[in-house]
Each structure stands twice: as structure tokens, then as C-alpha cells.
Backbone and ligand atoms as CSV (ligand in chain L), in Angstrom:
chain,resi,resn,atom,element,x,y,z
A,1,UNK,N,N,0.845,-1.193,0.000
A,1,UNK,CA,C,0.000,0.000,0.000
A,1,UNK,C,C,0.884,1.249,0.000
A,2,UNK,N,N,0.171,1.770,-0.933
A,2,UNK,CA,C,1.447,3.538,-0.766
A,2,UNK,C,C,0.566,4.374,0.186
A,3,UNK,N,N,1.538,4.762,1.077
A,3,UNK,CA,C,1.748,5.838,2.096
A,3,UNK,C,C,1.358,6.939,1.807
A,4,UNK,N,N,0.403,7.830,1.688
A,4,UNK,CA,C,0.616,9.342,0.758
A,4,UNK,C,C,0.538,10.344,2.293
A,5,UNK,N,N,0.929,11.259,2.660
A,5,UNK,CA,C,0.896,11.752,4.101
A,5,UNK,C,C,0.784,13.203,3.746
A,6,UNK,N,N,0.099,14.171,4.379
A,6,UNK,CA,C,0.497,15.435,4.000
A,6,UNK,C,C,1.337,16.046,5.422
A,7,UNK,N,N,1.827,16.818,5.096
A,7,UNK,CA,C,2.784,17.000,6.705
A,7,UNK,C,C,2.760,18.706,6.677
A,8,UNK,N,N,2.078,19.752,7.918
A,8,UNK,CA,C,2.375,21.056,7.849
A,8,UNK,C,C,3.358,21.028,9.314
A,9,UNK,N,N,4.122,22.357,9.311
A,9,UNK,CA,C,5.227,22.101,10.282
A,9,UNK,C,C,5.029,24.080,10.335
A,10,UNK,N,N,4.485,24.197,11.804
A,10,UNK,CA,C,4.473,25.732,11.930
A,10,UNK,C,C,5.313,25.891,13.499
A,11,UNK,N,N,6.487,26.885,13.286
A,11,UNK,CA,C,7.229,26.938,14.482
A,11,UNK,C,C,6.985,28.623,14.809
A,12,UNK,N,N,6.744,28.331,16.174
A,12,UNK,CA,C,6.220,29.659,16.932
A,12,UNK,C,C,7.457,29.959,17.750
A,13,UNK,N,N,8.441,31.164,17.461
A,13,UNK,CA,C,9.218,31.513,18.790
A,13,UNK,C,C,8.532,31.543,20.366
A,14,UNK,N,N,9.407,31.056,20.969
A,14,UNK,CA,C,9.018,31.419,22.805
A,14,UNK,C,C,10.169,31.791,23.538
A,15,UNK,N,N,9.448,31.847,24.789
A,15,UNK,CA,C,10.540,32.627,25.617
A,15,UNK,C,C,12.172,32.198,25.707
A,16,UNK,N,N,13.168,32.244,26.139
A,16,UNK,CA,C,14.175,31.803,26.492
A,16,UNK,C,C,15.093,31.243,25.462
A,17,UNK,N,N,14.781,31.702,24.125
A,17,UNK,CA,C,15.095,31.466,22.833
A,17,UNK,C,C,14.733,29.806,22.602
A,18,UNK,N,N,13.877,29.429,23.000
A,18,UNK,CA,C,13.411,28.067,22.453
A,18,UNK,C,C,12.040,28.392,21.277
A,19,UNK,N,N,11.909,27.490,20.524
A,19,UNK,CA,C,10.906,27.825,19.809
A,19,UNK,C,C,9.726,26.305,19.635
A,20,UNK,N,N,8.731,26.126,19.410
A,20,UNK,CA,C,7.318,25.145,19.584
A,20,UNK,C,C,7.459,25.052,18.589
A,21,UNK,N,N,7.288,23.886,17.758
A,21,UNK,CA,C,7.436,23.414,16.807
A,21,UNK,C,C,6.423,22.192,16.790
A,22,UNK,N,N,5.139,22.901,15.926
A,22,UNK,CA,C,4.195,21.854,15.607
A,22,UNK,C,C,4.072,21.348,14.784
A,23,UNK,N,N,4.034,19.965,14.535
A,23,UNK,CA,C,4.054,19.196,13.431
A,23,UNK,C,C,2.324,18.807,13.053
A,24,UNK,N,N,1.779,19.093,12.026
A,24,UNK,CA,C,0.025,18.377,11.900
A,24,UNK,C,C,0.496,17.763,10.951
A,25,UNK,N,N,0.027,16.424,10.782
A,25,UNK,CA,C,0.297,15.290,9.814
A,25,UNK,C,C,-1.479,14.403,9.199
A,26,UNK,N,N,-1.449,14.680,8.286
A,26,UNK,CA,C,-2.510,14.207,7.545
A,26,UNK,C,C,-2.395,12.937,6.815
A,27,UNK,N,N,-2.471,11.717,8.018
A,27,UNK,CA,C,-2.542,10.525,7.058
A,27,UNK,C,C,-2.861,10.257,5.883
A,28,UNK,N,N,-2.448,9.581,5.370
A,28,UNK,CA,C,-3.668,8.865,3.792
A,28,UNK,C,C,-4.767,9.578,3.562
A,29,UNK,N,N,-4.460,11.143,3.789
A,29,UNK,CA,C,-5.517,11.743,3.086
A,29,UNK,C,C,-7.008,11.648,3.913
A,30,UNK,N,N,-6.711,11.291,4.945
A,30,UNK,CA,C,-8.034,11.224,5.635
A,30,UNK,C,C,-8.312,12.119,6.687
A,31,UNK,N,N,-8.918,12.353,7.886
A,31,UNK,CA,C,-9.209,14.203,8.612
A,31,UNK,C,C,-8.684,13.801,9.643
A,32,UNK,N,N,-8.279,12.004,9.687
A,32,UNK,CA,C,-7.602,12.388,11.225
A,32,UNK,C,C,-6.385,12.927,11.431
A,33,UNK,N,N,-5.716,13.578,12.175
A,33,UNK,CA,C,-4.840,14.072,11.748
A,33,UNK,C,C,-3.460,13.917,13.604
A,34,UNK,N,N,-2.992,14.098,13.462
A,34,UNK,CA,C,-1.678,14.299,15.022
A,34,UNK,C,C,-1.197,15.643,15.084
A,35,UNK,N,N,-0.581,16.077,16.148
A,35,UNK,CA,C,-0.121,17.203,16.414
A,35,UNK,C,C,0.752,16.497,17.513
A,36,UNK,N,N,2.346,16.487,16.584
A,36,UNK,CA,C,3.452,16.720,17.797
A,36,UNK,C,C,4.181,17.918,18.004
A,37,UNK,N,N,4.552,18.374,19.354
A,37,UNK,CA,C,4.783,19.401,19.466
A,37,UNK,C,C,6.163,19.362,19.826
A,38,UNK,N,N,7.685,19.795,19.760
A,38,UNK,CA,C,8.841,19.726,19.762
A,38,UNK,C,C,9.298,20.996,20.493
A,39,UNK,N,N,10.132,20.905,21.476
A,39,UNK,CA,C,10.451,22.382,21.736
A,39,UNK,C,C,12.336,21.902,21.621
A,40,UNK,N,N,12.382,22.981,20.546
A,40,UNK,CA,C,14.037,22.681,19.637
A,40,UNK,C,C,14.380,24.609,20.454
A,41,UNK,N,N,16.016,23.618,20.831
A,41,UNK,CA,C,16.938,25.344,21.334
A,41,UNK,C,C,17.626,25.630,21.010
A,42,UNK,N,N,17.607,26.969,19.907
A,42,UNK,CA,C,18.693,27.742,18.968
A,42,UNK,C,C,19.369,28.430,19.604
A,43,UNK,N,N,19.559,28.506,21.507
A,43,UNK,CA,C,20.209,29.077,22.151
A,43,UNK,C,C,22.030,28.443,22.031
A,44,UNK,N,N,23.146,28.728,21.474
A,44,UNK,CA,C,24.250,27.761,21.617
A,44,UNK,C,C,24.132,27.734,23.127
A,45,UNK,N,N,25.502,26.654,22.959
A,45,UNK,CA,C,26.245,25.824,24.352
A,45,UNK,C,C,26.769,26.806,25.002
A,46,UNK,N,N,27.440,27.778,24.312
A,46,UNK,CA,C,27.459,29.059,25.384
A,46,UNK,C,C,26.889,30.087,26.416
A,47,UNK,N,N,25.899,30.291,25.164
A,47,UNK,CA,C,24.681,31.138,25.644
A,47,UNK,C,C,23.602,30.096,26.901
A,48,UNK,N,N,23.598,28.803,26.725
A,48,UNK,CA,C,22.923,28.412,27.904
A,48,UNK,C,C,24.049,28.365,29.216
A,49,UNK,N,N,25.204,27.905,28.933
A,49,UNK,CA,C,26.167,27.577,30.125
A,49,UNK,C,C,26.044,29.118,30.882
A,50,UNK,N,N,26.159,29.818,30.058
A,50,UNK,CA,C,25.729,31.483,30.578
A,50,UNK,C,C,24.554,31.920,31.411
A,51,UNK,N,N,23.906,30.992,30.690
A,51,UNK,CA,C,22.347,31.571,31.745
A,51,UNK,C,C,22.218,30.532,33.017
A,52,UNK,N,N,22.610,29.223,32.729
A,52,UNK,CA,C,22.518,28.298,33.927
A,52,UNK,C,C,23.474,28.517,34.825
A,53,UNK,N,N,24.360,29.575,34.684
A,53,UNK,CA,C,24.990,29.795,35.531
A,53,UNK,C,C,24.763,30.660,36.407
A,54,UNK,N,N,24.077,31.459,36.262
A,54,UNK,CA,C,22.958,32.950,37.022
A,54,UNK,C,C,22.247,31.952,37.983
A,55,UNK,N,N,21.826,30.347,37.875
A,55,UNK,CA,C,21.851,29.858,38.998
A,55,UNK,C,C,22.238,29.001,40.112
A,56,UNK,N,N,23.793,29.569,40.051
A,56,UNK,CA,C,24.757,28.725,40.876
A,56,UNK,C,C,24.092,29.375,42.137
A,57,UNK,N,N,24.665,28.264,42.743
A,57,UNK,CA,C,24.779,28.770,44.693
A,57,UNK,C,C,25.687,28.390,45.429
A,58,UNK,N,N,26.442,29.817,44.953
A,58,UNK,CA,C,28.054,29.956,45.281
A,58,UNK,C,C,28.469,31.437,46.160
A,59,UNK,N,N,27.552,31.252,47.120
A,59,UNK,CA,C,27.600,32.127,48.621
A,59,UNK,C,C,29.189,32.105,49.141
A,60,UNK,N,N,29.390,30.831,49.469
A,60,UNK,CA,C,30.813,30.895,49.973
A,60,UNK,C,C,32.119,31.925,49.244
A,61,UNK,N,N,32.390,31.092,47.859
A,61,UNK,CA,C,33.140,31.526,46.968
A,61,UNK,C,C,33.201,32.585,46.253
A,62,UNK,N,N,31.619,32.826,45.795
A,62,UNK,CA,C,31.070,33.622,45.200
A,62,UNK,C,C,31.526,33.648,44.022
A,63,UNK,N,N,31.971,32.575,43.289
A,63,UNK,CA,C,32.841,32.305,42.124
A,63,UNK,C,C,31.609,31.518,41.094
A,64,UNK,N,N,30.348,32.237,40.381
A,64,UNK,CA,C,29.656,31.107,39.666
A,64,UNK,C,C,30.009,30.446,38.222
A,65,UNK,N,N,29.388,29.268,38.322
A,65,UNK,CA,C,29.967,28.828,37.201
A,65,UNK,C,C,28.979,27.691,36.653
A,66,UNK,N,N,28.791,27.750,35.267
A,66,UNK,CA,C,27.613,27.358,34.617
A,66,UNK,C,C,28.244,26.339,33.496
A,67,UNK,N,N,27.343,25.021,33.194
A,67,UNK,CA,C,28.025,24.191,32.346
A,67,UNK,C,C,26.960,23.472,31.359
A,68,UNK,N,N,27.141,23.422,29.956
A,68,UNK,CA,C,25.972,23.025,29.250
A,68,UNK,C,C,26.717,21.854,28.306
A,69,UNK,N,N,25.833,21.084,28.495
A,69,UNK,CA,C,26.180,19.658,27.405
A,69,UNK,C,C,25.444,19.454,26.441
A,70,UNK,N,N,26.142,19.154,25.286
A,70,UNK,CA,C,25.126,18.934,24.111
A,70,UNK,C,C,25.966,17.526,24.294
A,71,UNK,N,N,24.733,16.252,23.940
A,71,UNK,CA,C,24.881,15.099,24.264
A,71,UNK,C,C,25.008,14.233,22.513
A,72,UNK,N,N,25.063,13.060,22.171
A,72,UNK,CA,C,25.313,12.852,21.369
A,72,UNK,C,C,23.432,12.758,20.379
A,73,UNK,N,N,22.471,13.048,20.776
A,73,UNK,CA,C,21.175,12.515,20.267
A,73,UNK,C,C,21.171,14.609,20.391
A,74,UNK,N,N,21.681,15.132,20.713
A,74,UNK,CA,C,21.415,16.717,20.438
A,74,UNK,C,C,20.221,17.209,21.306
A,75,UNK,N,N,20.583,16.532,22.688
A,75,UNK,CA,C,20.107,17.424,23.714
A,75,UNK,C,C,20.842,17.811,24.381
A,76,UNK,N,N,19.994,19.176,25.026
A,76,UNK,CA,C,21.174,19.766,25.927
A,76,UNK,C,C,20.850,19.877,27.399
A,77,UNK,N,N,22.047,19.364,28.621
A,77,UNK,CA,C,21.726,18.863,29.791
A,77,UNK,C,C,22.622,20.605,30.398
A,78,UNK,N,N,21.817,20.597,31.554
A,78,UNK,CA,C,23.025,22.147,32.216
A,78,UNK,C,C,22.687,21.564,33.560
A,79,UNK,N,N,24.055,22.817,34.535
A,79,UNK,CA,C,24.348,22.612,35.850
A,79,UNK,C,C,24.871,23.740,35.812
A,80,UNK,N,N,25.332,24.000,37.493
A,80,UNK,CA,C,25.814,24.757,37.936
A,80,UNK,C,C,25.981,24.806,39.379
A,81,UNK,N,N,27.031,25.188,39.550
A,81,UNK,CA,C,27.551,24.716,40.887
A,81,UNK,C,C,26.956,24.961,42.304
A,82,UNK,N,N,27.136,23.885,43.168
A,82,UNK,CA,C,26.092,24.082,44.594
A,82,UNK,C,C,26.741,23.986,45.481
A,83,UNK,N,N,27.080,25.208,46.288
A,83,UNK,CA,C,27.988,24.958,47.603
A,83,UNK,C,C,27.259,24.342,48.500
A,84,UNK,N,N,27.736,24.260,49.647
A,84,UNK,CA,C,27.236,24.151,50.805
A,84,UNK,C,C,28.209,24.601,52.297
A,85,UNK,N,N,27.356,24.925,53.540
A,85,UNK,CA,C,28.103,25.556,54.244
A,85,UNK,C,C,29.295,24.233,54.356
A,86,UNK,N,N,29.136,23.171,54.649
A,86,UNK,CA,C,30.100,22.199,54.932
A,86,UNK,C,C,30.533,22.380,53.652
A,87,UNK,N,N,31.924,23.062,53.449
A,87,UNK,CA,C,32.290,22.926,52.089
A,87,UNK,C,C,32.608,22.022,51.544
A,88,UNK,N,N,33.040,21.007,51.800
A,88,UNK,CA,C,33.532,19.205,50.747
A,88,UNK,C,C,32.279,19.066,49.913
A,89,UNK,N,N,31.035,19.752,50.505
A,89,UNK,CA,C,29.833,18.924,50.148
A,89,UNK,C,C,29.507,19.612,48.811
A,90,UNK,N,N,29.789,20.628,48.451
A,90,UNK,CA,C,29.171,21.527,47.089
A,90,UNK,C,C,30.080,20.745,46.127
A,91,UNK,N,N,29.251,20.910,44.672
A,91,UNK,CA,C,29.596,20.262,43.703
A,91,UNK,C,C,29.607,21.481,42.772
A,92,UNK,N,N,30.201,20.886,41.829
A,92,UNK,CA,C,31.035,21.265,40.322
A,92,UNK,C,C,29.525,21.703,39.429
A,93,UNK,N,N,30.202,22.894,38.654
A,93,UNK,CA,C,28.888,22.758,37.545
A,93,UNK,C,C,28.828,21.677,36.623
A,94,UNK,N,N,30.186,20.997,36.087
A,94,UNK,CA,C,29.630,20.122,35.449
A,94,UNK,C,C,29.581,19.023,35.676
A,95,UNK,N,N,29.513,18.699,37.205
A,95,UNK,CA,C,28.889,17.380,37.823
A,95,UNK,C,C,27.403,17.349,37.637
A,96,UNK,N,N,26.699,18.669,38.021
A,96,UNK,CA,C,25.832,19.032,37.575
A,96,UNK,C,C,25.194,18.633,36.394
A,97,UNK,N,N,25.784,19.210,35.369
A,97,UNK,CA,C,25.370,18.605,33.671
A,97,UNK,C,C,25.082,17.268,33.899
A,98,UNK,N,N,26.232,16.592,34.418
A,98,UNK,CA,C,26.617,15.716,34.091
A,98,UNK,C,C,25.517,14.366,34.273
A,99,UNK,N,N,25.226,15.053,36.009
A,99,UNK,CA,C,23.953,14.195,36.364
A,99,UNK,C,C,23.056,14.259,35.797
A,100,UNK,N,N,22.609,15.607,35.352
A,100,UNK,CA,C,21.453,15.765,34.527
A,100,UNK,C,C,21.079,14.839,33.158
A,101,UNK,N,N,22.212,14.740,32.512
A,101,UNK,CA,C,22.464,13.991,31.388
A,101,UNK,C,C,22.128,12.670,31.860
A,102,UNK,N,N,22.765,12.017,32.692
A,102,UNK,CA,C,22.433,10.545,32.756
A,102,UNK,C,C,20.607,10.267,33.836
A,103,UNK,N,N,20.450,11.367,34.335
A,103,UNK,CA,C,19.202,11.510,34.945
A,103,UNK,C,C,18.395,11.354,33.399
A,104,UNK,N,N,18.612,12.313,32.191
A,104,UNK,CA,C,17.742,11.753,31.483
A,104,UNK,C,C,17.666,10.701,30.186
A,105,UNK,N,N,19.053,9.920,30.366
A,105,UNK,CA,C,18.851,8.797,30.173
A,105,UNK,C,C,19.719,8.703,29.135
A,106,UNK,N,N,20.930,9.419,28.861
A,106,UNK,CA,C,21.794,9.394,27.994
A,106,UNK,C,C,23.435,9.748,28.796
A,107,UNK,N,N,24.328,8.580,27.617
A,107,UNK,CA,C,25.753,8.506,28.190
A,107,UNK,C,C,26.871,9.244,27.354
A,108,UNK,N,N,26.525,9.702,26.295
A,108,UNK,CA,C,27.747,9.983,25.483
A,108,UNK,C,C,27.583,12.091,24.989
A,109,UNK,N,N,28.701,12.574,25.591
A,109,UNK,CA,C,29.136,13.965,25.393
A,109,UNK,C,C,29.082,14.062,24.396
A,110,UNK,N,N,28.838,15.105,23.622
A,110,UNK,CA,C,29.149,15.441,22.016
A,110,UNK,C,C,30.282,16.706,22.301
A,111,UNK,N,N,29.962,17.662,22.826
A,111,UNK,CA,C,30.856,19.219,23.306
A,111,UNK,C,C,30.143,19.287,24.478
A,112,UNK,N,N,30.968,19.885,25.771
A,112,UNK,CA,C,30.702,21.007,26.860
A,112,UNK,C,C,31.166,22.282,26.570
A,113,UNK,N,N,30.298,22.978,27.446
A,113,UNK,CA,C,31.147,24.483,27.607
A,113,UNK,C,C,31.052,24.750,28.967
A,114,UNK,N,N,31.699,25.300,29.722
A,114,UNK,CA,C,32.152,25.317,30.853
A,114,UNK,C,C,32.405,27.386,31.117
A,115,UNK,N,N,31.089,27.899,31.957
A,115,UNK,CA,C,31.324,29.298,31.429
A,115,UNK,C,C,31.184,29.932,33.320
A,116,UNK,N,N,32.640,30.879,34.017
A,116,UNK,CA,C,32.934,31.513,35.038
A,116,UNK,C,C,33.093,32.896,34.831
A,117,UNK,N,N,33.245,33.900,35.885
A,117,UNK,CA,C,34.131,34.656,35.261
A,117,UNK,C,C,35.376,35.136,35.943
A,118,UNK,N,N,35.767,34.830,35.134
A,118,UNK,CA,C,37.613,34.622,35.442
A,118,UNK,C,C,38.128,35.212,34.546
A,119,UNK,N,N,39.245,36.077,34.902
A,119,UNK,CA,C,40.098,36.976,33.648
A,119,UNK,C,C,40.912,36.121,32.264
A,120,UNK,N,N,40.833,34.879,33.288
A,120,UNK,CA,C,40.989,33.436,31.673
A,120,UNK,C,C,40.237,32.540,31.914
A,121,UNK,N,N,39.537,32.297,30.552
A,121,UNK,CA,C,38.371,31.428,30.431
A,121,UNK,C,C,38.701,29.586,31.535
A,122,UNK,N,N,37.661,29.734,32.034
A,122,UNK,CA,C,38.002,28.587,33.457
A,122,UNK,C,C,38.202,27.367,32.623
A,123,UNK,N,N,39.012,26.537,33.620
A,123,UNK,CA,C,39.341,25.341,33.027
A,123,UNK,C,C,39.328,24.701,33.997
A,124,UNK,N,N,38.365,23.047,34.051
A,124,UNK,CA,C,37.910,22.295,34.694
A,124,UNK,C,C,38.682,21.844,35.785
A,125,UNK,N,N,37.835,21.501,37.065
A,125,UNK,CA,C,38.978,20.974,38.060
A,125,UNK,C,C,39.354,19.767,37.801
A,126,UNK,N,N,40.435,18.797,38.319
A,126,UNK,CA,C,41.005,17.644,38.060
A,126,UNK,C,C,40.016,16.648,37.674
A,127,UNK,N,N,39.004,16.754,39.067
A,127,UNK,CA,C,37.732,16.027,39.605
A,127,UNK,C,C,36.854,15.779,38.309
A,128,UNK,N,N,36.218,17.170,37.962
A,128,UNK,CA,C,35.606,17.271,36.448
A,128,UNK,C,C,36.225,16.756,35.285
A,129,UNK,N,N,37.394,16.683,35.227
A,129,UNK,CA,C,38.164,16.095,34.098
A,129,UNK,C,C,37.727,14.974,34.147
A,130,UNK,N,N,37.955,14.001,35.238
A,130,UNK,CA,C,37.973,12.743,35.335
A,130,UNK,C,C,36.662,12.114,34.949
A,131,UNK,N,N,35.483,13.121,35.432
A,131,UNK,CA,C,33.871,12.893,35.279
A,131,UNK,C,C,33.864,12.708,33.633
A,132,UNK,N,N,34.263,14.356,33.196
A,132,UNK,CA,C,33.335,14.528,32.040
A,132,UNK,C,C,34.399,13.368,30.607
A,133,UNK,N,N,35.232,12.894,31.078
A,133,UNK,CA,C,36.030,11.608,30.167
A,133,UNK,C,C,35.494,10.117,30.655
A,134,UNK,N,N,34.589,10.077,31.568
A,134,UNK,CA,C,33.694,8.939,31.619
A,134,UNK,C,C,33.048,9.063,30.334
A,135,UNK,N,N,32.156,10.224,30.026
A,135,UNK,CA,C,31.559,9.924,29.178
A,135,UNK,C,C,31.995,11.026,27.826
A,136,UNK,N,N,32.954,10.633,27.438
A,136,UNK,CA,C,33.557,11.413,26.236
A,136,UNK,C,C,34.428,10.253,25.510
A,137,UNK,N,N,34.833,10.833,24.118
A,137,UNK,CA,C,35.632,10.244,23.500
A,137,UNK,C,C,37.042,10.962,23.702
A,138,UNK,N,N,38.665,10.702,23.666
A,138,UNK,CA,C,39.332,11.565,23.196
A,138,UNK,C,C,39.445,12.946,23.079
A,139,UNK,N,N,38.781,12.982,22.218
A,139,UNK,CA,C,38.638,13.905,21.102
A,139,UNK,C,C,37.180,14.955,21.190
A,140,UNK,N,N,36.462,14.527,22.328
A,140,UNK,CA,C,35.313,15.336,22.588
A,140,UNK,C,C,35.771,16.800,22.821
A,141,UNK,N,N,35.618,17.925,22.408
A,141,UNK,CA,C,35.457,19.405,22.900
A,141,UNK,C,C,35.111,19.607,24.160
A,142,UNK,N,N,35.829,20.491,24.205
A,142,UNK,CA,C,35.886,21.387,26.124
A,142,UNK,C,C,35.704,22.566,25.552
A,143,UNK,N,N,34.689,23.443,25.456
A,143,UNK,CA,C,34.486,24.750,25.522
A,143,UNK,C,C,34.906,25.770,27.094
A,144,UNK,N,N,35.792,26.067,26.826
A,144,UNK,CA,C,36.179,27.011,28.200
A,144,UNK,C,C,35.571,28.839,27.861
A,145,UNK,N,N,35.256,28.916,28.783
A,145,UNK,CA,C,34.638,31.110,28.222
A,145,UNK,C,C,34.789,31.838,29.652
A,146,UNK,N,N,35.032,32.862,29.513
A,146,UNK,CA,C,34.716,34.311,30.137
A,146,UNK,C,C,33.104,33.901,29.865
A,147,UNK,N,N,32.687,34.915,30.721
A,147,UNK,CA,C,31.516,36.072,29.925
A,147,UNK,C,C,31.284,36.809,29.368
A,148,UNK,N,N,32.575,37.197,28.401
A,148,UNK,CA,C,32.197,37.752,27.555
A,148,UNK,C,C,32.543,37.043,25.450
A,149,UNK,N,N,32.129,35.526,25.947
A,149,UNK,CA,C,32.076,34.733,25.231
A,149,UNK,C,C,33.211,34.341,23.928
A,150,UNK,N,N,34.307,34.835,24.972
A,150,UNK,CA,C,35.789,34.567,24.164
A,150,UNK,C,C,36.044,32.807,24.990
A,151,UNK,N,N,35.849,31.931,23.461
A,151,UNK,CA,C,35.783,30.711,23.821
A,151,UNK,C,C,37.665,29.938,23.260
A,152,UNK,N,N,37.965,29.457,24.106
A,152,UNK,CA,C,39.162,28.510,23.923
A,152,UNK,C,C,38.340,27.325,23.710
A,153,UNK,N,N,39.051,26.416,22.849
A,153,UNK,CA,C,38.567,25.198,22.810
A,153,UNK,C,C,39.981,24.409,22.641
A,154,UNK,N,N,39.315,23.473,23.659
A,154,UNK,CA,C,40.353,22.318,23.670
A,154,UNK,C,C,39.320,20.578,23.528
A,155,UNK,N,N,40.519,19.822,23.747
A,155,UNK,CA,C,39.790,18.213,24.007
A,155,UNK,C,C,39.767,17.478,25.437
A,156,UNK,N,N,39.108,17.060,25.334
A,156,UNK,CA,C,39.635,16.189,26.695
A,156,UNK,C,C,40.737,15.716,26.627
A,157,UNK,N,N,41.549,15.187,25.884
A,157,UNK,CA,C,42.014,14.491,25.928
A,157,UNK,C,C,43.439,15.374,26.299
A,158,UNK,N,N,43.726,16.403,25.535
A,158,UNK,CA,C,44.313,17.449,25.953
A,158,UNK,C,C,44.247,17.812,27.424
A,159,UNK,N,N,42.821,18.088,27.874
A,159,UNK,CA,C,43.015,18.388,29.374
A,159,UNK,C,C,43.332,17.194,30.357
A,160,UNK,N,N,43.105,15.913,30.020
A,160,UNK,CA,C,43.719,15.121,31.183
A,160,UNK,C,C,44.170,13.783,30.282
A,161,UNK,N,N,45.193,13.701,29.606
A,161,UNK,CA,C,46.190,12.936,28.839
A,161,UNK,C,C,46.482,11.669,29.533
A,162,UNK,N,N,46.752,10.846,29.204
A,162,UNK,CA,C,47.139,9.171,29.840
A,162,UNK,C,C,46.187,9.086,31.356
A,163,UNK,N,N,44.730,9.509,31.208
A,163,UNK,CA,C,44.159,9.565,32.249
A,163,UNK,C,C,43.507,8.085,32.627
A,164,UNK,N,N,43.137,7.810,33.813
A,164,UNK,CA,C,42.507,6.516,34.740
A,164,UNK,C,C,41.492,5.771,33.676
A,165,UNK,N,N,40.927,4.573,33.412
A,165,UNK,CA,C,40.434,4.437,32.025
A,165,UNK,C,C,39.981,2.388,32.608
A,166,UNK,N,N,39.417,2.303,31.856
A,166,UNK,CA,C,38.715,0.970,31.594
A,166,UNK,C,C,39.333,0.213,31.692
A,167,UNK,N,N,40.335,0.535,30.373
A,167,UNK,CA,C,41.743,-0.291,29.995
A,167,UNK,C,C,42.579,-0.585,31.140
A,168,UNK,N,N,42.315,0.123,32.100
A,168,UNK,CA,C,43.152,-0.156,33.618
A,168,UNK,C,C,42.854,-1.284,34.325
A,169,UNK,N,N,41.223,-1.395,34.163
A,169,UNK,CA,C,40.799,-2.682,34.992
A,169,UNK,C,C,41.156,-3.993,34.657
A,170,UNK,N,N,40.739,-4.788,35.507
A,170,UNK,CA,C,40.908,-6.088,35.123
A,170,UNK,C,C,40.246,-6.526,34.222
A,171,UNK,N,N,40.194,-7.528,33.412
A,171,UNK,CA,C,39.440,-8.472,32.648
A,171,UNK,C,C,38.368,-9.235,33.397
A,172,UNK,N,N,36.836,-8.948,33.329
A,172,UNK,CA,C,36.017,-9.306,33.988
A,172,UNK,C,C,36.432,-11.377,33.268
L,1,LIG,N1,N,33.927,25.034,40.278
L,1,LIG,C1,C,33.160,24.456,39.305
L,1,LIG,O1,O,31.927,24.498,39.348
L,1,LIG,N2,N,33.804,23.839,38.286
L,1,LIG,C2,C,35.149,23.754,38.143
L,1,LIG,O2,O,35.634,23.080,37.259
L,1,LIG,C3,C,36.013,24.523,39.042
L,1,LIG,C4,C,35.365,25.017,40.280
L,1,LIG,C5,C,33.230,25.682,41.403
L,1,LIG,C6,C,33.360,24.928,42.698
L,1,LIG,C7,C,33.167,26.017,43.719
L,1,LIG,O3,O,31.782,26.157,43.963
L,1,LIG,C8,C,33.667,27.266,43.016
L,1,LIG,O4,O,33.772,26.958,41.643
L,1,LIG,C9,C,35.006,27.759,43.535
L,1,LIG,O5,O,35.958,26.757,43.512
């Protein structure tokens, strides 16, 4: 049987630079019809690590710092860092991401950006290195920025070289 489908696709800007994206699909020509609705974000990896970072809670330090992952299926997971008065206990912004990402159900980094403000664009603590090469290749991108969106880019692999790895363990 041939398929004949008619497909209209109307995208409405919204707030926070995301935009609604409705799909109406007209089966085989008949009135029933679907409406999926998509909310796609033309905001870059910068521009969100930027805004998720406005909600760190970094009282102590007062140092905030915001981190956005675009994952390998092209979603994007953010964090940002959470002190606490017991200081050991606050975490990293992109532990943050990081959880977020596997909270929604995906393992593989495509690029981070990693955004403070620091007179040189911040570069991850040891700790974060070690995290965000769990789930990276090599060769995955490290976006480092100011705020005023002068981006260095490096790799992981660059930032933590002959690092702790799979290949270390034993042979199950
Ligand atoms: N921090 C991060 O969020 N990521 C890093 O890679 C470096 C440091 C946070 C932890 C702490 O809340 C503050 O920056 C100062 O160290």
C-alpha cells in the first residue's frame, strides 16, 4: 500500500530562545490528523552555560559557574555549581550537567562548555576532568569562556592525557 501523508510544520518563537514546533500530519488523506509538538533550542552551548549559571549557589566563593552539554542525540543537559556551608559537600557545575544527562537517560558527550568569570576562560577541576572523560571520546570538545564569550577550545584528551580508564581494569 502507498503511504501518501500530508505534513504542515508551523514553528512559533518562545521565551528563552526556544521555539514550539508543531508538526500536523494528515494521514492517507483522511481528517484524522496528530499534532506533535517539539520544543528545539537555537540558544548555543554558550549562551545556555551562561544563563545556567545565574543559577549557581556559590555564597561561599562567590565564584559562579555554569556548564551546558550537548549530548550525542542533540540534547542539551546544564548545571551549575552548589555549595554548601560544609564545604567538601558543594559540587562542580559540570557534575551538575553531568547528572542531569544521565538523569535523562543518555551517556555519550558530544561538546561542553564550561562558562565563570575569570580573567581566563576557566578550566575544569582535576575532579571534572575525570567525570566529564567517563563519558567522552578523546577527542570530545571542552568549551572554556569568560563572559564575555571569548571561547578557547580544547579536548579532553588534551586536558587530562594518559588519564585513569577501563583499559586499567581487570578483565572481567
Ligand atoms: N567550580 C566548578 O563548578 N567547576 C570547576 O571546574 C572549578 C570550580 C566551582 C566549585 C566552587 O563552587 C567554586 O567553583 C570555587 O571553587
Amino acid at each position: 500500500m502507498v503511504r501518501v501523508g500530508l505534513r504542515f510544520i508551523i514553528i512559533i518563537p518562545s521565551t528563552c530562545g526556544k521555539f514550539l514546533v508543531f508538526t500536523i500530519r494528515l494521514p492517507d488523506l483522511k481528517l484524522r490528523f496528530k499534532i506533535e509538538i517539539q520544543s528545539i533550542n537555537f540558544m548555543s552551548l554558550f549562551q545556555q552555560a551562561l544563563q545556567v549559571r545565574e543559577c549557581a549557589h556559590a555564597p561561599y566563593s562567590k565564584f559562579k559557574v555554569g556548564a551546558a552539554i550537548r549530548s550525542t542525540s542533540g540534547k542539551f543537559f546544564l548545571g551549575c555549581n552548589v555549595e554548601n556551608v560544609a564545604y567538601p559537600e558543594g559540587t562542580c557545575a559540570e557534575a551538575g550537567a553531568i547528572a542531569a544527562m544521565v538523569a535523562g537517560g543518555e551517556t555519550c558527550i558530544e561538546e561542553i562548555c564550561i562558562v565563570a568569570d575569570s580573567p581566563v576562560p576557566v578550566s575544569p577541576c582535576g575532579g571534572c576532568r575525570q567525570k566529564i572523560a567517563e563519558f567522552s571520546q578523546p577527542d570530545t570538545p571542552v568549551l572554556l569562556s569568560g563572559l564575555n564569550g571569548e571561547i578557547i577550545r580544547k579536548t579532553i584528551g588534551e586536558l587530562l592525557p594518559d588519564s585513569f580508564s577501563k583499559s586499567h581494569l581487570p578483565k572481567e
